[in-house]
MILUMVO-372059 format. One record per atom (N, C-alpha, C): x, y, z. Coordinates in steps of 0.05 Angstrom, whole numbers, plus 5000, padded with zeros to 4 digits. Example, Ala and Ser with C-alpha at 12.3 -4.5 7.8 and 13.67 -1.06 7.14 Angstrom:
REM MILUMVO-372059
526448865156/524649105156/526449345156/525749555142/527349795143/525850015157/
//
This chain:
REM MILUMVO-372059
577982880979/575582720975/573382820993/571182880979/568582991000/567582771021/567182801041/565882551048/562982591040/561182361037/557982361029/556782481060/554382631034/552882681060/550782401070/550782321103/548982231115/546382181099/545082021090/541881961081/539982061091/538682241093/535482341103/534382051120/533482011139/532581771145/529181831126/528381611127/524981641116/523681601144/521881681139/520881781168/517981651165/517281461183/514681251196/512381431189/512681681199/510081781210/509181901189/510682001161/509282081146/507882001127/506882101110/504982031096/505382001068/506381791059/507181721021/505081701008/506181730980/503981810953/501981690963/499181720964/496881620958/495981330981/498081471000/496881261018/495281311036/493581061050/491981101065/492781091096/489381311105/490481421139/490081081152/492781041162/492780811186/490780691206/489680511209/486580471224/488680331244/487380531268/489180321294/486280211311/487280021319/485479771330/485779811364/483779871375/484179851405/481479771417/481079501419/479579241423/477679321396/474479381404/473579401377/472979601372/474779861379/474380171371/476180161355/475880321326/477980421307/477180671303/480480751299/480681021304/482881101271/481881281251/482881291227/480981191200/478380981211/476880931190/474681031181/474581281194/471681481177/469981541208/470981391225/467781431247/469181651270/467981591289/469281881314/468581811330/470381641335/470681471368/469981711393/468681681407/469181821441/470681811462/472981901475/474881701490/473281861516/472481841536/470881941559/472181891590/471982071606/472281951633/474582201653/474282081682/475582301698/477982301698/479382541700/481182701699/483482461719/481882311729/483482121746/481481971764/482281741767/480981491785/481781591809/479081721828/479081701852/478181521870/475381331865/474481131876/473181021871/472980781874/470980541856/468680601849/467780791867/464080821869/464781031850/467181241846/466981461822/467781261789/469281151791/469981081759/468180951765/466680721778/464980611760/462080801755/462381031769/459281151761/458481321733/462181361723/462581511698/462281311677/463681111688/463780951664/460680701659/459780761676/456180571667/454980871651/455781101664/453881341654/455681381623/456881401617/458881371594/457681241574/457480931581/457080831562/454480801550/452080921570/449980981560/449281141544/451681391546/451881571526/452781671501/454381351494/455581271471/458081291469/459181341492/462481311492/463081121477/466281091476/467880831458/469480831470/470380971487/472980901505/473080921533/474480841557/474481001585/476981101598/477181301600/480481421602/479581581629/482181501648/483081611664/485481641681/486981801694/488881811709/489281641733/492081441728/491681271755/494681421761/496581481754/499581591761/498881881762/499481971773/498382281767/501282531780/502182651759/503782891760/502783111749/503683231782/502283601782/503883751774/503684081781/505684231787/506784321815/504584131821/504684241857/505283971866/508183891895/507583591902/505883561919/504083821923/501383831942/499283751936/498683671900/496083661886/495883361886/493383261879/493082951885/494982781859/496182631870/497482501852/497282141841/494482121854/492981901843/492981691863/492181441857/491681141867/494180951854/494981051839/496880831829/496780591812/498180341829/497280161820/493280131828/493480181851/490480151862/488580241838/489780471830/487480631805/487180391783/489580321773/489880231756/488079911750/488479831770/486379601778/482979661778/482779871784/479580011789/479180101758/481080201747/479880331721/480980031697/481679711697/480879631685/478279471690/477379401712/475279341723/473179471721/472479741718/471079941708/470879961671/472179831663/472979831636/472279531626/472179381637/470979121631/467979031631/466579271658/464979211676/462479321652/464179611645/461979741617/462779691596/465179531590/465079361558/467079641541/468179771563/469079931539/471879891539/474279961519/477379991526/478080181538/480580211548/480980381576/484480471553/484480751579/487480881569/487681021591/490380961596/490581121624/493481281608/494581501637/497181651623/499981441632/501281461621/504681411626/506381561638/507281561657/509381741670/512481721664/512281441672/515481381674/515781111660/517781071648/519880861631/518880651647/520180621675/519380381686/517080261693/514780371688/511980221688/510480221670/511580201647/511180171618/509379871615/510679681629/510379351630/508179351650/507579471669/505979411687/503279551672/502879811670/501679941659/500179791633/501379811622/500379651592/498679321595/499579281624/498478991626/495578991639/495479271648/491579371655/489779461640/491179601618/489379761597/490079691572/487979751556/488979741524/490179841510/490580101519/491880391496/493480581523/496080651513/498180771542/497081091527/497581211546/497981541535/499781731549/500981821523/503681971534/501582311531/502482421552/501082731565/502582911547/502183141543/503483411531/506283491541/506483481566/509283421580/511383321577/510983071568/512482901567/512782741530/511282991519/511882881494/514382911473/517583041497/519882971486/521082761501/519882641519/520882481542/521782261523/523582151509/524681991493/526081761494/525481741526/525581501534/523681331545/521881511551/518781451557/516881361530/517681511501/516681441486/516781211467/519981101476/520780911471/519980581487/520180731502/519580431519/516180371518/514280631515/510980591512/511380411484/512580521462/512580341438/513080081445/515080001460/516179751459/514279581471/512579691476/510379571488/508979321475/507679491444/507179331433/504079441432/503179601451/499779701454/499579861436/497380051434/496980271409/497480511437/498380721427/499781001446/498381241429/497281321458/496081601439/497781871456/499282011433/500582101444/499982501435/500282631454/499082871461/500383051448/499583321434/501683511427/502383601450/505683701451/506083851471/504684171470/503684321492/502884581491/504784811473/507584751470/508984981453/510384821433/509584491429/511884421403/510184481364/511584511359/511284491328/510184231321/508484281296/507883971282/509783801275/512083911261/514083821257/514783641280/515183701306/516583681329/515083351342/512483511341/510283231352/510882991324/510783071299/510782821284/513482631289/515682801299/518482721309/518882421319/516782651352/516582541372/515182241369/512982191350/512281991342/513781771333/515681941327/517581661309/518981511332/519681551348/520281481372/518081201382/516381241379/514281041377/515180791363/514080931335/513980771307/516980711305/519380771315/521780641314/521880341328/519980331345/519780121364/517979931343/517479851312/515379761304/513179631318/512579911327/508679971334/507380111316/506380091303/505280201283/502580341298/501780211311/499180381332/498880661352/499480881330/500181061346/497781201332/496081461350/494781501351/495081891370/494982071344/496082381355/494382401359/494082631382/491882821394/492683071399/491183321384/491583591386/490183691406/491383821429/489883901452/490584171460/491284361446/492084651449/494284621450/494684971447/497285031448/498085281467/499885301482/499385481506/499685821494/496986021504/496586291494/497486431521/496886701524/496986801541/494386921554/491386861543/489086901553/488586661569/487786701596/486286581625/483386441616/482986601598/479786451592/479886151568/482086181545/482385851540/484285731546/486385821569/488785631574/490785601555/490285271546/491385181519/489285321503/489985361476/488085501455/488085261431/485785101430/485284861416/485884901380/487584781372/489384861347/487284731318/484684771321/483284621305/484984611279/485884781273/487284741239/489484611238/490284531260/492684281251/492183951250/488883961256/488183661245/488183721209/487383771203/487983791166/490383781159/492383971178/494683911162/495583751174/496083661207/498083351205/497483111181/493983101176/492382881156/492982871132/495183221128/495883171095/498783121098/500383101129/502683041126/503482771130/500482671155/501682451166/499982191162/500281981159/497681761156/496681721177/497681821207/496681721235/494481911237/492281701260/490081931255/490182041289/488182321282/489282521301/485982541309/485982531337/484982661353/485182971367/482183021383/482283221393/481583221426/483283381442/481783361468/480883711473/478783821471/478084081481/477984201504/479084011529/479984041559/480584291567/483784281557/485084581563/483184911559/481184801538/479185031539/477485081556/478085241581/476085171602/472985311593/471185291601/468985341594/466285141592/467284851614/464784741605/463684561579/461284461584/459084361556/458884551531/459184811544/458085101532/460185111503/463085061517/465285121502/465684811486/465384591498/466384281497/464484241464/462384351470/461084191440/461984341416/461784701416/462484741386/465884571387/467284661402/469584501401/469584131384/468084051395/467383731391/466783751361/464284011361/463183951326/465184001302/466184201310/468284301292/470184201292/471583971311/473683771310/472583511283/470083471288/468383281269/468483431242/467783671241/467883861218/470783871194/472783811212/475183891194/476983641193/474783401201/475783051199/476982871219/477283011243/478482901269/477582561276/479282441272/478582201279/476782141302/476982321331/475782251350/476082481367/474782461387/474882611422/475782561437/476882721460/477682671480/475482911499/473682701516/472082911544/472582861564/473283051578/473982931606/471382971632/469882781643/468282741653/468382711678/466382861699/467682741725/463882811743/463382571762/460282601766/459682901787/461883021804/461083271811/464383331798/464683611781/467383701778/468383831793/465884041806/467084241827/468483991853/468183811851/468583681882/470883471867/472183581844/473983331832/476383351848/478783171858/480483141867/483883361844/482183191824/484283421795/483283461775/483883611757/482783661729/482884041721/481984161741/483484371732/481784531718/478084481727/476584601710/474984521686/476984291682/476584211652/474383951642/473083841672/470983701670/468183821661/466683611652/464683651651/462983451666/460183431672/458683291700/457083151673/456382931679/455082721669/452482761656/451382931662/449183031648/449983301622/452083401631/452783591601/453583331580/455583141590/455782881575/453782841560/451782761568/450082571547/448582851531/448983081540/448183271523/449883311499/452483331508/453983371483/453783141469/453982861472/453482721460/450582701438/449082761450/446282841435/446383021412/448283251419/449183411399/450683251374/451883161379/453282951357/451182951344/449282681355/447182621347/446882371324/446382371304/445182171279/447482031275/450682261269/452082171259/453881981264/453882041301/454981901316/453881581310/451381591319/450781381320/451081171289/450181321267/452181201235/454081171235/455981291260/459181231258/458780911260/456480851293/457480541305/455980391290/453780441270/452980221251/454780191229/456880341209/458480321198/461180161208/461280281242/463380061249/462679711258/460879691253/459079411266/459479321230/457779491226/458079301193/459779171182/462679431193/464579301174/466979041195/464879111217/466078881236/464178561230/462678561221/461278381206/462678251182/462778411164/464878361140/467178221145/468078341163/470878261169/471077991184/469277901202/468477651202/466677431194/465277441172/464577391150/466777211130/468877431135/471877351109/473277181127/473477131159/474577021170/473876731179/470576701170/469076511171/469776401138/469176511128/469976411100/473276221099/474376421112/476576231101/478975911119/476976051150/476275721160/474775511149/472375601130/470975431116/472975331092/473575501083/475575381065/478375151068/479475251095/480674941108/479874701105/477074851119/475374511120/474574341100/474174541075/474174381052/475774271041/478874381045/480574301036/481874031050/480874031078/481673771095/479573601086/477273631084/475073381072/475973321045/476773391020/477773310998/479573231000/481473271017/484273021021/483172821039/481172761050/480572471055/478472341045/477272601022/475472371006/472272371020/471872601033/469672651039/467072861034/465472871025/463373051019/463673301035/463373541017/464073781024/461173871049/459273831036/456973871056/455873651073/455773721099/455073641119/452373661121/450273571123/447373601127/445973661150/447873461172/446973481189/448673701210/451073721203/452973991224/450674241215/450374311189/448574511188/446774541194/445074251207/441674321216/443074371243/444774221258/445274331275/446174611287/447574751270/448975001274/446275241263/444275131248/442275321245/441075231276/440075041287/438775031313/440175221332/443675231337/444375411360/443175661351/444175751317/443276081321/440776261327/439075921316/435976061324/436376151355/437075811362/437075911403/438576161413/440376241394/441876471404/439876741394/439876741379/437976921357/435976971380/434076871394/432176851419/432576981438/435876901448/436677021475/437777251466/438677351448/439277611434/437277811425/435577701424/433177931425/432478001394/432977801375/432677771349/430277641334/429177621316/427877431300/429577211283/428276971299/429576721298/429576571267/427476701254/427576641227/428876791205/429277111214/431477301206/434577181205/434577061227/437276871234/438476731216/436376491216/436176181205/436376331166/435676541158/435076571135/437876751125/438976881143/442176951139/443476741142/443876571161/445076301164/445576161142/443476111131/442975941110/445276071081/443676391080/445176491056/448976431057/449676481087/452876471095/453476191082/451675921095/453175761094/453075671057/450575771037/451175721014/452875841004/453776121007/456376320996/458976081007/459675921024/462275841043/461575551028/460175421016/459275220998/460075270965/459975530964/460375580938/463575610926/464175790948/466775810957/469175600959/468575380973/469775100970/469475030948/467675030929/467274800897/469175020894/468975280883/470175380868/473775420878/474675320900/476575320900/477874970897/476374800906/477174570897/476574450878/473874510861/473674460832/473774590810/475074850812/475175110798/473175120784/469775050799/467875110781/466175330801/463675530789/462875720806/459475500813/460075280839/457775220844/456675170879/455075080872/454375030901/454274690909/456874630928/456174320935/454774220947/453673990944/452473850958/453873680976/
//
């Protein structure tokens, strides 16, 4: 009697008929829905007065994220190997302070729990992207993990390594292509632009780029950046630091705060259509969530026999938005005149679900 062969497992990370690339959520940056997040910041948290000077200058520049090293492994046990917990404290505080989400790296299994409880998004390094117990336990987390190609693994290998993740049901995983090791001194890692197209036709997770390993500066950092945008890259990775020559680590691969907002400028239009398309559809999305608390409420006033519209909650709730509308730096009658349209659509909405007619109650 043959024994059967073993089942192929189906595998998380790839990508079935006609489905769509995964939008992972890390506070209100999405990464997978058309726009190109910025993830920004030094090579590692050396001191309060440095992360926070990157990250106010960052966010002026349109960053979306603040990433830096608080655990830090060299090749040397001579090279700086970070602040630690200390970092870790400074770079969410630096990350709150400019409103942006933070990602620091993962080293080890055991501070998976600590780690995760400072920042929003863990990141597993090139190194350690067979570490399989490290990858397991960042999943178990429960955060979104952006996790690095290694410098010599295969696509195959990295989408693997993902599953490791997504075995842990986290679905918030988030690849980044950051070279692959050559034997020329002048790009290090050699940035694999053509494997964002193909992980995107293998895998639904969306893939970033970090152009680091290419040493060379703003000079080298932007066609890199454009042409990551060019062939669909969800996002960036820059590593920023306010003097580089005087950085503690990084390895060359900074850039100083003023090439920053240059390359950023380079982006340019599109960037900035990325964050009105993501605002918009962060609008929408609470719009539908307003809607369908309104819809409770209608449904709790018709089981006691009470009029769907309120006259007076709504003169009142138009009074806060004006007052808000004011201190927001808006036109107060712009306000009051969207207000109005919301609350007749969430009016309309109730008849037609409690009287299955299409009207507006009174």
């Amino acid at each position: 009697m043959t024994p059967s062969q073993p089942k192929k497992p189906v595998l998380k990370s790839h990508r079935k008929t006609d489905a769509e690339t995964t939008v992972v959520a890390v506070g209100n940056v999405r990464f997978g829905d058309g726009s190109y997040p910025v993830i920004a910041g030094p090579t590692a948290v050396e001191s309060e007065e440095q992360i926070m000077s990157v990250s106010s200058a960052i966010v002026e520049s349109g960053a979306s994220m603040l990433r830096s090293g608080t655990y830090r492994a060299e090749t040397s046990p001579y090279s700086y190997t970070g602040l630690g917990e200390e970092g870790l404290w400074l770079l969410e505080h630096a990350g709150h302070e400019a409103g942006l989400p933070t990602v620091t790296e993962l080293l080890e299994p055991g501070l998976a729990e600590k780690v995760a409880g400072h920042v929003d998004m863990l990141e597993i390094g090139p190194d350690n992207m067979q570490n399989f117990s490290l990858l397991t336990e960042a999943g178990a987390t429960g955060i979104p993990v952006l996790l690095h190609r290694g410098s010599a693994a295969t696509i195959d290998e990295w989408l693997m390594a993902a599953e490791y993740i997504l075995s842990q049901d986290n679905d918030n995983v988030v690849l980044c292509e950051r070279g692959s090791r050559t034997f020329d001194p002048r790009t290090s890692d050699t940035l694999d632009i053509s494997a964002v197209p193909v992980v995107q036709q293998m895998s639904h997770l969306p893939v970033v780029i970090d152009p680091a390993p290419a040493v060379g500066g703003e000079e080298i950092m932007r066609p890199l950046a454009l042409a990551g945008r060019s062939v669909g890259a969800d996002g960036l990775i820059v590593a920023v630091h306010p003097d580089p020559e005087k950085a503690l680590a990084g390895n060359g691969g900074q850039i100083d705060l003023e090439d920053f907002a240059q390359l950023m400028e380079s982006l340019g239009i599109p960037l900035l259509r990325d964050e009105i398309d993501r605002i918009d559809r962060e609008i929408v999305r609470l719009l539908a969530m307003r809607q369908q608390s309104s819809l409770e409420i209608g449904r709790l006033k018709a089981a006691r026999g009470l009029k769907i519209r309120a006259r007076a909650r709504e003169e009142e709730l138009i009074a806060e938005v004006r007052q808000e509308a004011e201190r927001a730096g808006l036109d107060p009658h712009f306000v009051e005149e969207l207000m109005e349209l919301v609350l007749r659509s969430s009016r309309a909405a109730q008849a037609t679900v409690l009287t299955g007619k299409k009207e507006i109650a009174d």
